[in-house]
C-alpha positions in Angstrom: -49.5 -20.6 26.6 -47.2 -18.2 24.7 -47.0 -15.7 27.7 -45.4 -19.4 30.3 -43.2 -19.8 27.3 -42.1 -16.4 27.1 -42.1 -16.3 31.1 -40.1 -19.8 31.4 -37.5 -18.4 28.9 -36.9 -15.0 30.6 -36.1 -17.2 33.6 -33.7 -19.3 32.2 -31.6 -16.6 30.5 -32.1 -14.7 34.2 -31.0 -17.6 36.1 -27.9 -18.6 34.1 -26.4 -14.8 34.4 -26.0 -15.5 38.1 -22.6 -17.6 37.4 -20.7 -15.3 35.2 -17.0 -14.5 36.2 -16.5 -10.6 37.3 -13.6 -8.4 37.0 -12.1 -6.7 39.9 -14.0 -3.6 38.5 -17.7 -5.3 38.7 -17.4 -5.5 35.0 -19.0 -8.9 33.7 -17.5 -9.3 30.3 -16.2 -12.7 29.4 -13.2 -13.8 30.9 -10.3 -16.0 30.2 -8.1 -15.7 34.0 -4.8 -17.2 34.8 -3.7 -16.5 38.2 -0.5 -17.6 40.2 0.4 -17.9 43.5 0.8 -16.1 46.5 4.2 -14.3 45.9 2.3 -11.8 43.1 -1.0 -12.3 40.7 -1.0 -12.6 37.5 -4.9 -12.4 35.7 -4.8 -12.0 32.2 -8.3 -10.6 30.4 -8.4 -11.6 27.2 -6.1 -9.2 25.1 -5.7 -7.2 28.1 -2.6 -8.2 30.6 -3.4 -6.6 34.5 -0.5 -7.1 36.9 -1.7 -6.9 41.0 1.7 -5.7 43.2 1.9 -8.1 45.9 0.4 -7.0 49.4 -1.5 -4.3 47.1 -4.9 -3.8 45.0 -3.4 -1.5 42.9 -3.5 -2.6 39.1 -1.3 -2.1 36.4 -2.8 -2.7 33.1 -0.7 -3.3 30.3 -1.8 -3.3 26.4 1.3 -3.6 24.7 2.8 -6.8 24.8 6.4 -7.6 23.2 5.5 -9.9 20.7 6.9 -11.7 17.2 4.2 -11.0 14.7 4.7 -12.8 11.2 3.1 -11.1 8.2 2.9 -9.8 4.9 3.9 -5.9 4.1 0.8 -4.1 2.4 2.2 -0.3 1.6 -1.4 2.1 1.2 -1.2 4.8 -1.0 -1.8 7.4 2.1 2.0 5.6 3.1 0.5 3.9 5.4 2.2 0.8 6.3 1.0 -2.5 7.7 1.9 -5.9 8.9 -1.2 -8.5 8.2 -1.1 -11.2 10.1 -2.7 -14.7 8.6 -3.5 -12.5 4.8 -4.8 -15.7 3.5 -7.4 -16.0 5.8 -10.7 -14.5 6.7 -9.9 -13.9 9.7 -6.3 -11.4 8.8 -5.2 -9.2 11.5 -3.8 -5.7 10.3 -1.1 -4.1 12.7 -0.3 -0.2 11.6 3.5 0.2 11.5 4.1 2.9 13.7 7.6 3.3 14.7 10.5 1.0 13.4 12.6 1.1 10.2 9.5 2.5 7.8 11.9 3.5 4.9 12.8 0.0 4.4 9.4 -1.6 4.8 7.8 0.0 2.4 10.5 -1.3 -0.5 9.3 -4.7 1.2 5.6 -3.8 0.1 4.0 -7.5 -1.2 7.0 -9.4 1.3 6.3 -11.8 4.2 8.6 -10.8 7.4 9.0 -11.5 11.2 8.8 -8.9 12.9 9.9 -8.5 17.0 8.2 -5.2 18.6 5.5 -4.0 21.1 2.4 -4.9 20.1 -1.4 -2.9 20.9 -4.5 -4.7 19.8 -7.1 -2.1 19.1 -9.9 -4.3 17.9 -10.1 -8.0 16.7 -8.6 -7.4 13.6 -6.5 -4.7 14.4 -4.0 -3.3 16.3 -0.6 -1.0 16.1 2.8 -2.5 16.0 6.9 -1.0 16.8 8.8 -3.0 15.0 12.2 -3.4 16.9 13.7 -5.6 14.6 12.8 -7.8 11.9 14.0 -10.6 8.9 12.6 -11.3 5.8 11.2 -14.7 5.1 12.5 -16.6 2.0 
């Protein structure tokens, strides 16, 4: 009886593989795809952005996205500076400063800003930010 069970689930899990979306690459990971029209493509892979040239196959991929991020300033004692995004939360995303106006951030330590730059997710709750420009919330 236990060996059917074990058989009958094995099959399942087999069986509903068979409909999962693929990447251009053969890569099965989950996807989330948005894709236009004839006169150029435009997928999107989760945090990832690919662009397809029309009349090509050639891919550009593109992890940093111009974005406005708002966020509190948290100043580490390495001078490390960061933008957290949703601190209140479990689920805070921290974005490393790494080019933009760092003198002045870090008076801002403990301060909640908007900040406009390129940003490069580098896990689920992390990720790099260049801060262009950016205004401190009242």
């Amino acid at each position: 009886m236990r060996t059917a069970v074990l058989l009958l689930t094995a099959l399942f899990m087999l069986s509903c593989g068979g409909n999962q979306a693929k990447k251009p690459d053969g890569n099965t990971n989950s996807v989330s795809g948005v894709e236009t029209g004839k006169t150029g493509k435009k997928i999107e892979y989760m945090d990832e952005l690919v662009l397809v040239k029309e009349g090509t196959t050639n891919e550009v991929k593109m992890s940093e996205i111009s974005q406005t991020v708002e966020g509190k300033i948290d100043v580490y004692d390495d001078g490390k500076i960061y933008l957290t995004k949703l601190w209140e939360t479990k689920s805070a995303v921290s974005f490393e400063v790494v080019e933009g106006p760092i003198k002045e951030l870090k008076k801002l330590n403990g301060k909640i800003i908007t900040a406009e730059g390129k940003v490069n997710k580098t896990g689920p709750y992390s990720g790099t930010i260049k801060i262009k420009s950016y205004k401190l919330k009242k």
